[in-house]
N, C-alpha and C positions, 0 to 999 in steps of 0.2 A: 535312513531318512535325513535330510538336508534340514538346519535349521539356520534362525541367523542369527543364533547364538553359535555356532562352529565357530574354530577361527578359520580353519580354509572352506570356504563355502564349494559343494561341488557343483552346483546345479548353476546349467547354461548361462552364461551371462547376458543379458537381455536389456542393457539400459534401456532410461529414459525417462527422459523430461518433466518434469512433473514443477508447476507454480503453485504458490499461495501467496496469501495476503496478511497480514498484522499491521492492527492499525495503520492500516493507508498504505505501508510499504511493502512491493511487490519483492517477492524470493523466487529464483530460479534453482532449482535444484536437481539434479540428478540421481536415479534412485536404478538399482538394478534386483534382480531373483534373485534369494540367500541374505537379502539383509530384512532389516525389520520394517514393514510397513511401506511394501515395493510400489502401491498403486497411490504415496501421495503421505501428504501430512494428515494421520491418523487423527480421529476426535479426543481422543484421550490425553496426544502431547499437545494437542493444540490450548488444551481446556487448560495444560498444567502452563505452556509460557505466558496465557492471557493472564494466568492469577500472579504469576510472578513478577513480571514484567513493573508492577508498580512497587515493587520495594527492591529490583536490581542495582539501581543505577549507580554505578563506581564500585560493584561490588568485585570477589573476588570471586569466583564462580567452576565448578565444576561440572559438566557435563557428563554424567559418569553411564555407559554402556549407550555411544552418542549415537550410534545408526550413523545416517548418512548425515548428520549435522543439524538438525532442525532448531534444538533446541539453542546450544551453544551459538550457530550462527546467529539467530535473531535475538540474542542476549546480547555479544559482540555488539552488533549493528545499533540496535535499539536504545539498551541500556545502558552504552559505552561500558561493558563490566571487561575485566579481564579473566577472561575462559582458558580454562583446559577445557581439552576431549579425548573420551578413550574411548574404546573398544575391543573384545577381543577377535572382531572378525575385523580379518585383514580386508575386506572386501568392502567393508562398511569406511572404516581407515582411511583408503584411497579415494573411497565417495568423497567423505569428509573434506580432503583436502582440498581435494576440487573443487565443492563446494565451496570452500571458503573462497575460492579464488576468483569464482564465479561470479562470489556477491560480496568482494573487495571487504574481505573482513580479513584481520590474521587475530589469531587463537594459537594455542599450544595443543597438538593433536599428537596422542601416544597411542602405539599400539598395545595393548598388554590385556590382562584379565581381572578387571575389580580396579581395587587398586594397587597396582602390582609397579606400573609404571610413574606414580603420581607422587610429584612432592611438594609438601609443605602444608596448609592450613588452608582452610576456602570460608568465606563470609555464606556459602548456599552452595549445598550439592545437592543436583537435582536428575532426576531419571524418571523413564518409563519403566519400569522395570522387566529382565525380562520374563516375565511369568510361565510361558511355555519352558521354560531351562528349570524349571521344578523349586519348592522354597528353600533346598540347600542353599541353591546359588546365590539368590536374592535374600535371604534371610541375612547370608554371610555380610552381604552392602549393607544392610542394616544395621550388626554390630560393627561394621569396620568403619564404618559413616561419622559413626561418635567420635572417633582419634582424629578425622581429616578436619573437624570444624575448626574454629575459632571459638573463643568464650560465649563468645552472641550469636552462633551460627546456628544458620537453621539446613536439615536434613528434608529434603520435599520431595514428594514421589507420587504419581497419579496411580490407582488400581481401578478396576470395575468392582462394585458391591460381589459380583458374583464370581468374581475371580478373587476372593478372599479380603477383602477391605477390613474389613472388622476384626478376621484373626491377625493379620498384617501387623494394625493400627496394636491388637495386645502384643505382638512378637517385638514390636520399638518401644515400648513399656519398660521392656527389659532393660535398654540401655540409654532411652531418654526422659530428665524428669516431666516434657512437657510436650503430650501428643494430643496435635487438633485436623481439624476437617476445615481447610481453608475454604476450598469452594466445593460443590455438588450439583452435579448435570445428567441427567439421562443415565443414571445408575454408574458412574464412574466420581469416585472420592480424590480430591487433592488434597493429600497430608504431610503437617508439617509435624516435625519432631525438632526439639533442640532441649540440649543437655542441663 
């Protein structure tokens, strides 16, 4: 079975098209089968750039497991932050770039797994995470999250209440002193953690 957590994705490539809106400014984006969230900007990363978006601006920012760029682009664009983006699906990668070029942003876009490719310190790493890849995977972003910040940096990640929010929110306990519930919409949590 094909995820878009793989990094060779096998399933047909099928782009296409897909716009959204944040605050007044339209995004063109390209989305294809194998990567995460193929019919469009999901409600989950939408809910997590609206909460971010007012404490970005100049920050140093990570996009970590980017998909096809949603977040990192409209952080770029918006917040004037200076973005990384990884992934480890080459598929999502290539979207990415395009993306970016698409909506005249530039960013630093790596391919790799976690943080495997990323250097240095970030003022906000932020992700959907990807929860169908099981909580090894994602649990692992959680303690690795802690080393990438900055002293003031905050760790931000959207879940569903029912895709595990609560044990999540106790799993980043472990390695940060200060874990909160930024915003809450239609059973999906945006939480920040920082050290």
């Amino acid at each position: 079975m094909n995820h878009y957590f793989d990094a060779s994705p096998t399933a047909t490539s099928q782009p296409k098209s897909v716009q959204f809106k944040i605050k007044d400014v339209s995004f063109d984006m390209e989305t294809d089968s194998g990567v995460f969230s193929k019919s469009g900007l999901d409600f989950g990363t939408r809910l997590l750039i609206e909460t971010v978006l007012p404490i970005a601006t100049g920050k140093r920012i990570l996009d970590l497991g980017c998909g096809n760029g949603p977040i990192g682009i409209v952080m770029t664009k918006l917040a004037k932050a200076e973005v990384w983006m990884t992934d480890v699906n080459e598929r999502a990668v290539s979207l990415t770039r395009k993306n970016c070029s698409t909506n005249r942003v530039k960013a630093r876009i790596v391919h790799g797994d976690g943080f495997s490719k990323v250097k240095g310190l970030f003022d906000l790493i932020l992700t959907n995470p990807p929860i169908r890849a099981g909580k090894k995977v994602y649990y692992a972003w959680f303690e690795q999250s802690s080393t990438f910040l900055t002293p003031e940096g905050s760790f931000i990640f959207v879940v569903q209440k029912k895709q595990g929010a609560p044990s999540a929110m106790a799993e980043c306990q472990k390695y940060f002193s200060e874990v909160s519930v930024l915003a809450r919409k239609s059973g999906y949590f945006v939480i920040s953690c920082r050290k």
